[in-house]
Backbone bond lengths (Angstrom), bond angles and torsions (degrees), N, CA, C in turn:
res aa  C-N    CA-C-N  psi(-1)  N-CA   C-N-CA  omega(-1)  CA-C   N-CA-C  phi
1 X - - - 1.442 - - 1.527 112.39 -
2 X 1.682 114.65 5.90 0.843 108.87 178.47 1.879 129.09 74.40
3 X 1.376 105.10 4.39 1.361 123.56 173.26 1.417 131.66 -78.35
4 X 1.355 122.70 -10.29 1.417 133.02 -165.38 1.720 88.52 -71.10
5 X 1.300 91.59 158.53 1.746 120.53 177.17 1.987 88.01 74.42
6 X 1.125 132.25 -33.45 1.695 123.71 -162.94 1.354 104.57 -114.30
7 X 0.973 144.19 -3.33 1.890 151.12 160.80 1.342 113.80 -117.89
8 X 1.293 117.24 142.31 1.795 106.20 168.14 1.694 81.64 -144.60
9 X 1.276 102.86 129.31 1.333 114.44 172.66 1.509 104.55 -92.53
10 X 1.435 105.42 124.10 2.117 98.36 -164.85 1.816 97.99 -113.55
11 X 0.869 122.59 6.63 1.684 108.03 173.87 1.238 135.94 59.95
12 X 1.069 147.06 -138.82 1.008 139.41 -167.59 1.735 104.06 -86.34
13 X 1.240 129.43 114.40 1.638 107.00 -166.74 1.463 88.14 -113.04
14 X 1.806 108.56 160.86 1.771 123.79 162.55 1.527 90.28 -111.56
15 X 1.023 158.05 65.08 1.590 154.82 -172.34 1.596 109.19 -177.73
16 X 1.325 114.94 22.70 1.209 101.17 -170.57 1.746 123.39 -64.84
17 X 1.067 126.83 -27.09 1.450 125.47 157.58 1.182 138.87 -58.29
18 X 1.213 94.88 -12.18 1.947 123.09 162.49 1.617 99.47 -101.55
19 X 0.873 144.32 -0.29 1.415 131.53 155.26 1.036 114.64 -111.26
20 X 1.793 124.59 -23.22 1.861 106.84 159.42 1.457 122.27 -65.20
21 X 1.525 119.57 -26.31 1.092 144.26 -179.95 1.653 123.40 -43.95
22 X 1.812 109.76 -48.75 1.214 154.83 168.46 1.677 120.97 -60.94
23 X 1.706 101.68 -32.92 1.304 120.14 -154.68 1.671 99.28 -100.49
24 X 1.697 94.72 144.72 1.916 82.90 -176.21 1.761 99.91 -102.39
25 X 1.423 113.74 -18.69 1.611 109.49 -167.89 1.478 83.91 -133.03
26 X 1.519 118.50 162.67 1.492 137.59 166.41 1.593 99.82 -124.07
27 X 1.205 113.63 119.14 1.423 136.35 157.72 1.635 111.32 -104.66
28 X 1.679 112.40 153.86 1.144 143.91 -146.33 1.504 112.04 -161.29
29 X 1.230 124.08 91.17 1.578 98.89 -158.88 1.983 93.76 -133.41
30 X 1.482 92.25 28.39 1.698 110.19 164.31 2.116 114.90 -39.09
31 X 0.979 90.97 124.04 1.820 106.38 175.44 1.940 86.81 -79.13
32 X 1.060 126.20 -50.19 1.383 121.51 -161.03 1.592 104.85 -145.58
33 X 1.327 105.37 117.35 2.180 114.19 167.21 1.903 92.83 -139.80
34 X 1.307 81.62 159.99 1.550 90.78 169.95 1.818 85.61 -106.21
35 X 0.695 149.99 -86.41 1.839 151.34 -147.86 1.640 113.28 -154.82
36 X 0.978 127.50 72.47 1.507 159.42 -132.81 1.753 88.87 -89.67
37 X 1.374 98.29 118.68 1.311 94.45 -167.65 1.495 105.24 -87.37
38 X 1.601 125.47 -15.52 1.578 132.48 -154.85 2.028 73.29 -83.59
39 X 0.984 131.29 -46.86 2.018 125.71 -170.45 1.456 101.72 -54.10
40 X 1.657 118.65 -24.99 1.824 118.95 -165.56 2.136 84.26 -97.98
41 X 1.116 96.15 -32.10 1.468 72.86 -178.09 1.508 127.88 -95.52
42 X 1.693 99.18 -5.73 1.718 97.59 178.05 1.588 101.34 -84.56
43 X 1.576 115.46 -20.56 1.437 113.14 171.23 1.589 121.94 -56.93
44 X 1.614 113.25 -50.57 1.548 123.77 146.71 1.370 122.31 -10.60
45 X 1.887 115.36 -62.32 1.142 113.47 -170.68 1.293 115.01 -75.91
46 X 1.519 93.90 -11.38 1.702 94.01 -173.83 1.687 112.44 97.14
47 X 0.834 109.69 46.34 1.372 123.59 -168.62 1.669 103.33 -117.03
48 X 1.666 128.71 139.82 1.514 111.09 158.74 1.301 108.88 -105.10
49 X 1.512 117.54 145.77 1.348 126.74 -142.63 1.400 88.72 -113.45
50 X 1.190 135.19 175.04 1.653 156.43 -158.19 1.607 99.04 -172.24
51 X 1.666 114.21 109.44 1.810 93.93 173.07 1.704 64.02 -140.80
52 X 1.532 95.44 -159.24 1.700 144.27 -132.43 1.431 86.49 -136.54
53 X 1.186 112.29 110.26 1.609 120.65 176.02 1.204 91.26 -58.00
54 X 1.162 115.49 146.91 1.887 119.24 -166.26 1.620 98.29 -175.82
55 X 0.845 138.63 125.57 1.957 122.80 145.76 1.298 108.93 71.11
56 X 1.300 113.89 -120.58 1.530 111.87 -165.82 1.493 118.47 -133.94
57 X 1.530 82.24 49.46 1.979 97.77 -172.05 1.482 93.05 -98.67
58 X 1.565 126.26 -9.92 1.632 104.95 177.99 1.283 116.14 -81.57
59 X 1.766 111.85 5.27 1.738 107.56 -161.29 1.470 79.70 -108.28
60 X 1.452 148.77 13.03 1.712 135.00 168.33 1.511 96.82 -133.98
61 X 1.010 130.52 -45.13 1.854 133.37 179.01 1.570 120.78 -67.74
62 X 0.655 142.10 41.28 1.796 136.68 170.37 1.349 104.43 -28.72
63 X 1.211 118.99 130.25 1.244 106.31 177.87 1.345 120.42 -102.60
64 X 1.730 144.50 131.27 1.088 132.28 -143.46 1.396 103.72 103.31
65 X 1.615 119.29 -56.92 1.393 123.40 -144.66 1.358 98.94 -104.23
66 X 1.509 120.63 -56.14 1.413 119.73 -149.10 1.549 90.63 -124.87
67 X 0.883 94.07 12.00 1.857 91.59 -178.65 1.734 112.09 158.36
68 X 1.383 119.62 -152.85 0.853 91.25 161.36 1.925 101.45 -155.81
69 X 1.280 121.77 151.53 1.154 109.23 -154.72 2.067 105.71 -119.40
70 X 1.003 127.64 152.20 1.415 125.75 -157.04 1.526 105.11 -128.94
71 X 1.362 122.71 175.08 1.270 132.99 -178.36 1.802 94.89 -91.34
72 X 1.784 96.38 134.47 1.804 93.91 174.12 1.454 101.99 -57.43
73 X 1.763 116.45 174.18 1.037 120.29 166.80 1.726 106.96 67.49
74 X 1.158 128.84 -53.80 1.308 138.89 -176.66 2.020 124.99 -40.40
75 X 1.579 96.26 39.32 1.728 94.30 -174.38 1.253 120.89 -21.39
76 X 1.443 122.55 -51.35 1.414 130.85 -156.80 1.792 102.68 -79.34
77 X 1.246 129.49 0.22 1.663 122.06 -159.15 1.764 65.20 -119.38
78 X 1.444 134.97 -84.58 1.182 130.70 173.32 1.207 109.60 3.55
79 X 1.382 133.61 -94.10 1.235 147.46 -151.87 2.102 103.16 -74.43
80 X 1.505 103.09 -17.11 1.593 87.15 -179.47 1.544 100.85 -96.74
81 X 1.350 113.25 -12.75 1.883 106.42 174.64 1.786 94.54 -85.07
82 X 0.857 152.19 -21.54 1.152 162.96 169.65 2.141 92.38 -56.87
83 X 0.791 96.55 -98.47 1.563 112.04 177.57 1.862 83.17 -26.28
84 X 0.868 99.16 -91.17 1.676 114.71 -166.06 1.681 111.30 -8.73
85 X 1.433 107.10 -59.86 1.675 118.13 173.05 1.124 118.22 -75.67
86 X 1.640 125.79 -37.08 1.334 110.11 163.55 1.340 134.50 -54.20
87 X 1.828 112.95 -37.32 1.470 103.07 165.09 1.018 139.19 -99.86
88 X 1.415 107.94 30.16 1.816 122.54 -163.44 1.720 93.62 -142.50
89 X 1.498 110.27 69.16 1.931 113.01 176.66 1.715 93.36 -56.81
90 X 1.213 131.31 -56.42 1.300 116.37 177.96 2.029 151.81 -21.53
91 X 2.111 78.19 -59.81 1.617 89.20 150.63 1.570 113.07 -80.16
92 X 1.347 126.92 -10.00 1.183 85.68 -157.94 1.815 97.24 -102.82
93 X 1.162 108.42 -0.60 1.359 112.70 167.92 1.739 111.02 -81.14
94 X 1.562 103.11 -32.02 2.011 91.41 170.33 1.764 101.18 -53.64
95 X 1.355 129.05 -48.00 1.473 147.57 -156.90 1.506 94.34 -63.69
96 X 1.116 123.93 -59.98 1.668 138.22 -166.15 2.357 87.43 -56.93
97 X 1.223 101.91 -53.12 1.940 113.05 -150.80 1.215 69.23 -52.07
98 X 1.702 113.76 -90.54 1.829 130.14 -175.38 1.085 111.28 -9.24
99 X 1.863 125.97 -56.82 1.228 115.93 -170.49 1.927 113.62 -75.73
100 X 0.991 111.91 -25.02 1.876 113.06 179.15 1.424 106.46 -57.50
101 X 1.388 97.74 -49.82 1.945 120.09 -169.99 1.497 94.08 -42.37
102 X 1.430 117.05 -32.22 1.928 103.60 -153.96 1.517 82.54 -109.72
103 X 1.240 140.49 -28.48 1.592 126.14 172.06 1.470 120.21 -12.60
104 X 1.277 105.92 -79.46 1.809 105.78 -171.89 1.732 111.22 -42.17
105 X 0.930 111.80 -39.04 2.049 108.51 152.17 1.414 115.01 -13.96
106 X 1.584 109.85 -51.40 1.656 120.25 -132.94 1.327 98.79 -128.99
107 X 1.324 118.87 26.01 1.765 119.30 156.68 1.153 129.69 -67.28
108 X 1.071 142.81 169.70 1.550 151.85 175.72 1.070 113.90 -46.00
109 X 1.506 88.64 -63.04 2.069 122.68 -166.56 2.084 80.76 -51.89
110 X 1.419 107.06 -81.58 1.219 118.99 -151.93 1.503 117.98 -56.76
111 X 1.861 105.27 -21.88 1.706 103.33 170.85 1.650 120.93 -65.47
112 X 2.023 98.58 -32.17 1.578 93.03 -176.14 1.337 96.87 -75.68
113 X 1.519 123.52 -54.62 1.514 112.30 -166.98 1.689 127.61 -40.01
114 X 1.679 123.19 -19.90 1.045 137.51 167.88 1.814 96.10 -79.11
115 X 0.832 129.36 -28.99 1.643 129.72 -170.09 1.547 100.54 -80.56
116 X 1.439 126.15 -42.36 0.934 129.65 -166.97 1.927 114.34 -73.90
117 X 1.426 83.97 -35.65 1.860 93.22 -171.59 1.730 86.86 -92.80
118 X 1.178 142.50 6.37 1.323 133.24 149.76 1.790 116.02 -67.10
119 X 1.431 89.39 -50.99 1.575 93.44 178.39 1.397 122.72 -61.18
120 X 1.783 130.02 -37.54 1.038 150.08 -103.70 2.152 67.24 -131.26
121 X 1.314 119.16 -40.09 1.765 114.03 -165.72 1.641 85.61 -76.24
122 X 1.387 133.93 -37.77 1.320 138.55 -133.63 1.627 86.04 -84.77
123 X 1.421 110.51 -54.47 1.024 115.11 -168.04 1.871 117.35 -78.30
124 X 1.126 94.98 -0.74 1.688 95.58 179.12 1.167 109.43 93.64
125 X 1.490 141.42 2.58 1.820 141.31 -166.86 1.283 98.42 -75.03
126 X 1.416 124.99 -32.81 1.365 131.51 -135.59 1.239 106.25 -97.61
């Protein structure tokens, strides 16, 4: 495909914070996620992310704002938001600020505590 020296397909990694670290864009190009935790953590590193509207990437990804989000299946929108952040460090550092700002949302503590007062309505506590 003509990709060598500009893709490295890395596999199964144990270092992954040393490879977001390394990385200038995070792509996501999932057909199906419910809320993809590797998009909450390449945002962490500070990374602006590019995925595949999919699941539950429109409730942390804005697209424009916090990243930017593409049609599934859609290679060519993929690869031009891709292009897009790599040569524009400017937006893609507004995208990176935007995306930290909404982090504290997307903690551990705060995903079960929303899980919990889900259960807690289901069950009538609430």
């Amino acid at each position: 495909l003509g990709l060598d020296g500009a893709v490295d397909l890395l596999g199964l990694r144990a270092d992954v914070p040393d490879v977001l670290a390394a990385s200038d864009v995070f792509a996501l190009s999932s057909r199906w996620e419910g809320l993809p935790r590797a998009v909450l953590e390449a945002m962490r590193a500070g990374l602006p992310v590019v995925a595949t509207d999919t699941g539950g990437l429109r409730e942390v990804l804005l697209d424009g704002t916090t990243g930017r989000l593409v049609p599934i299946g859609d290679a060519g929108a993929l690869a031009a938001a891709l292009v897009q952040l790599g040569s524009d460090p400017e937006l893609a550092s507004s995208m990176v600020r935007a995306a930290q700002g909404q982090l504290p949302e997307y903690t551990e503590e705060r995903m079960v505590e929303r899980t919990e007062q889900v259960y807690d309505r289901v069950l009538g506590r609430s």
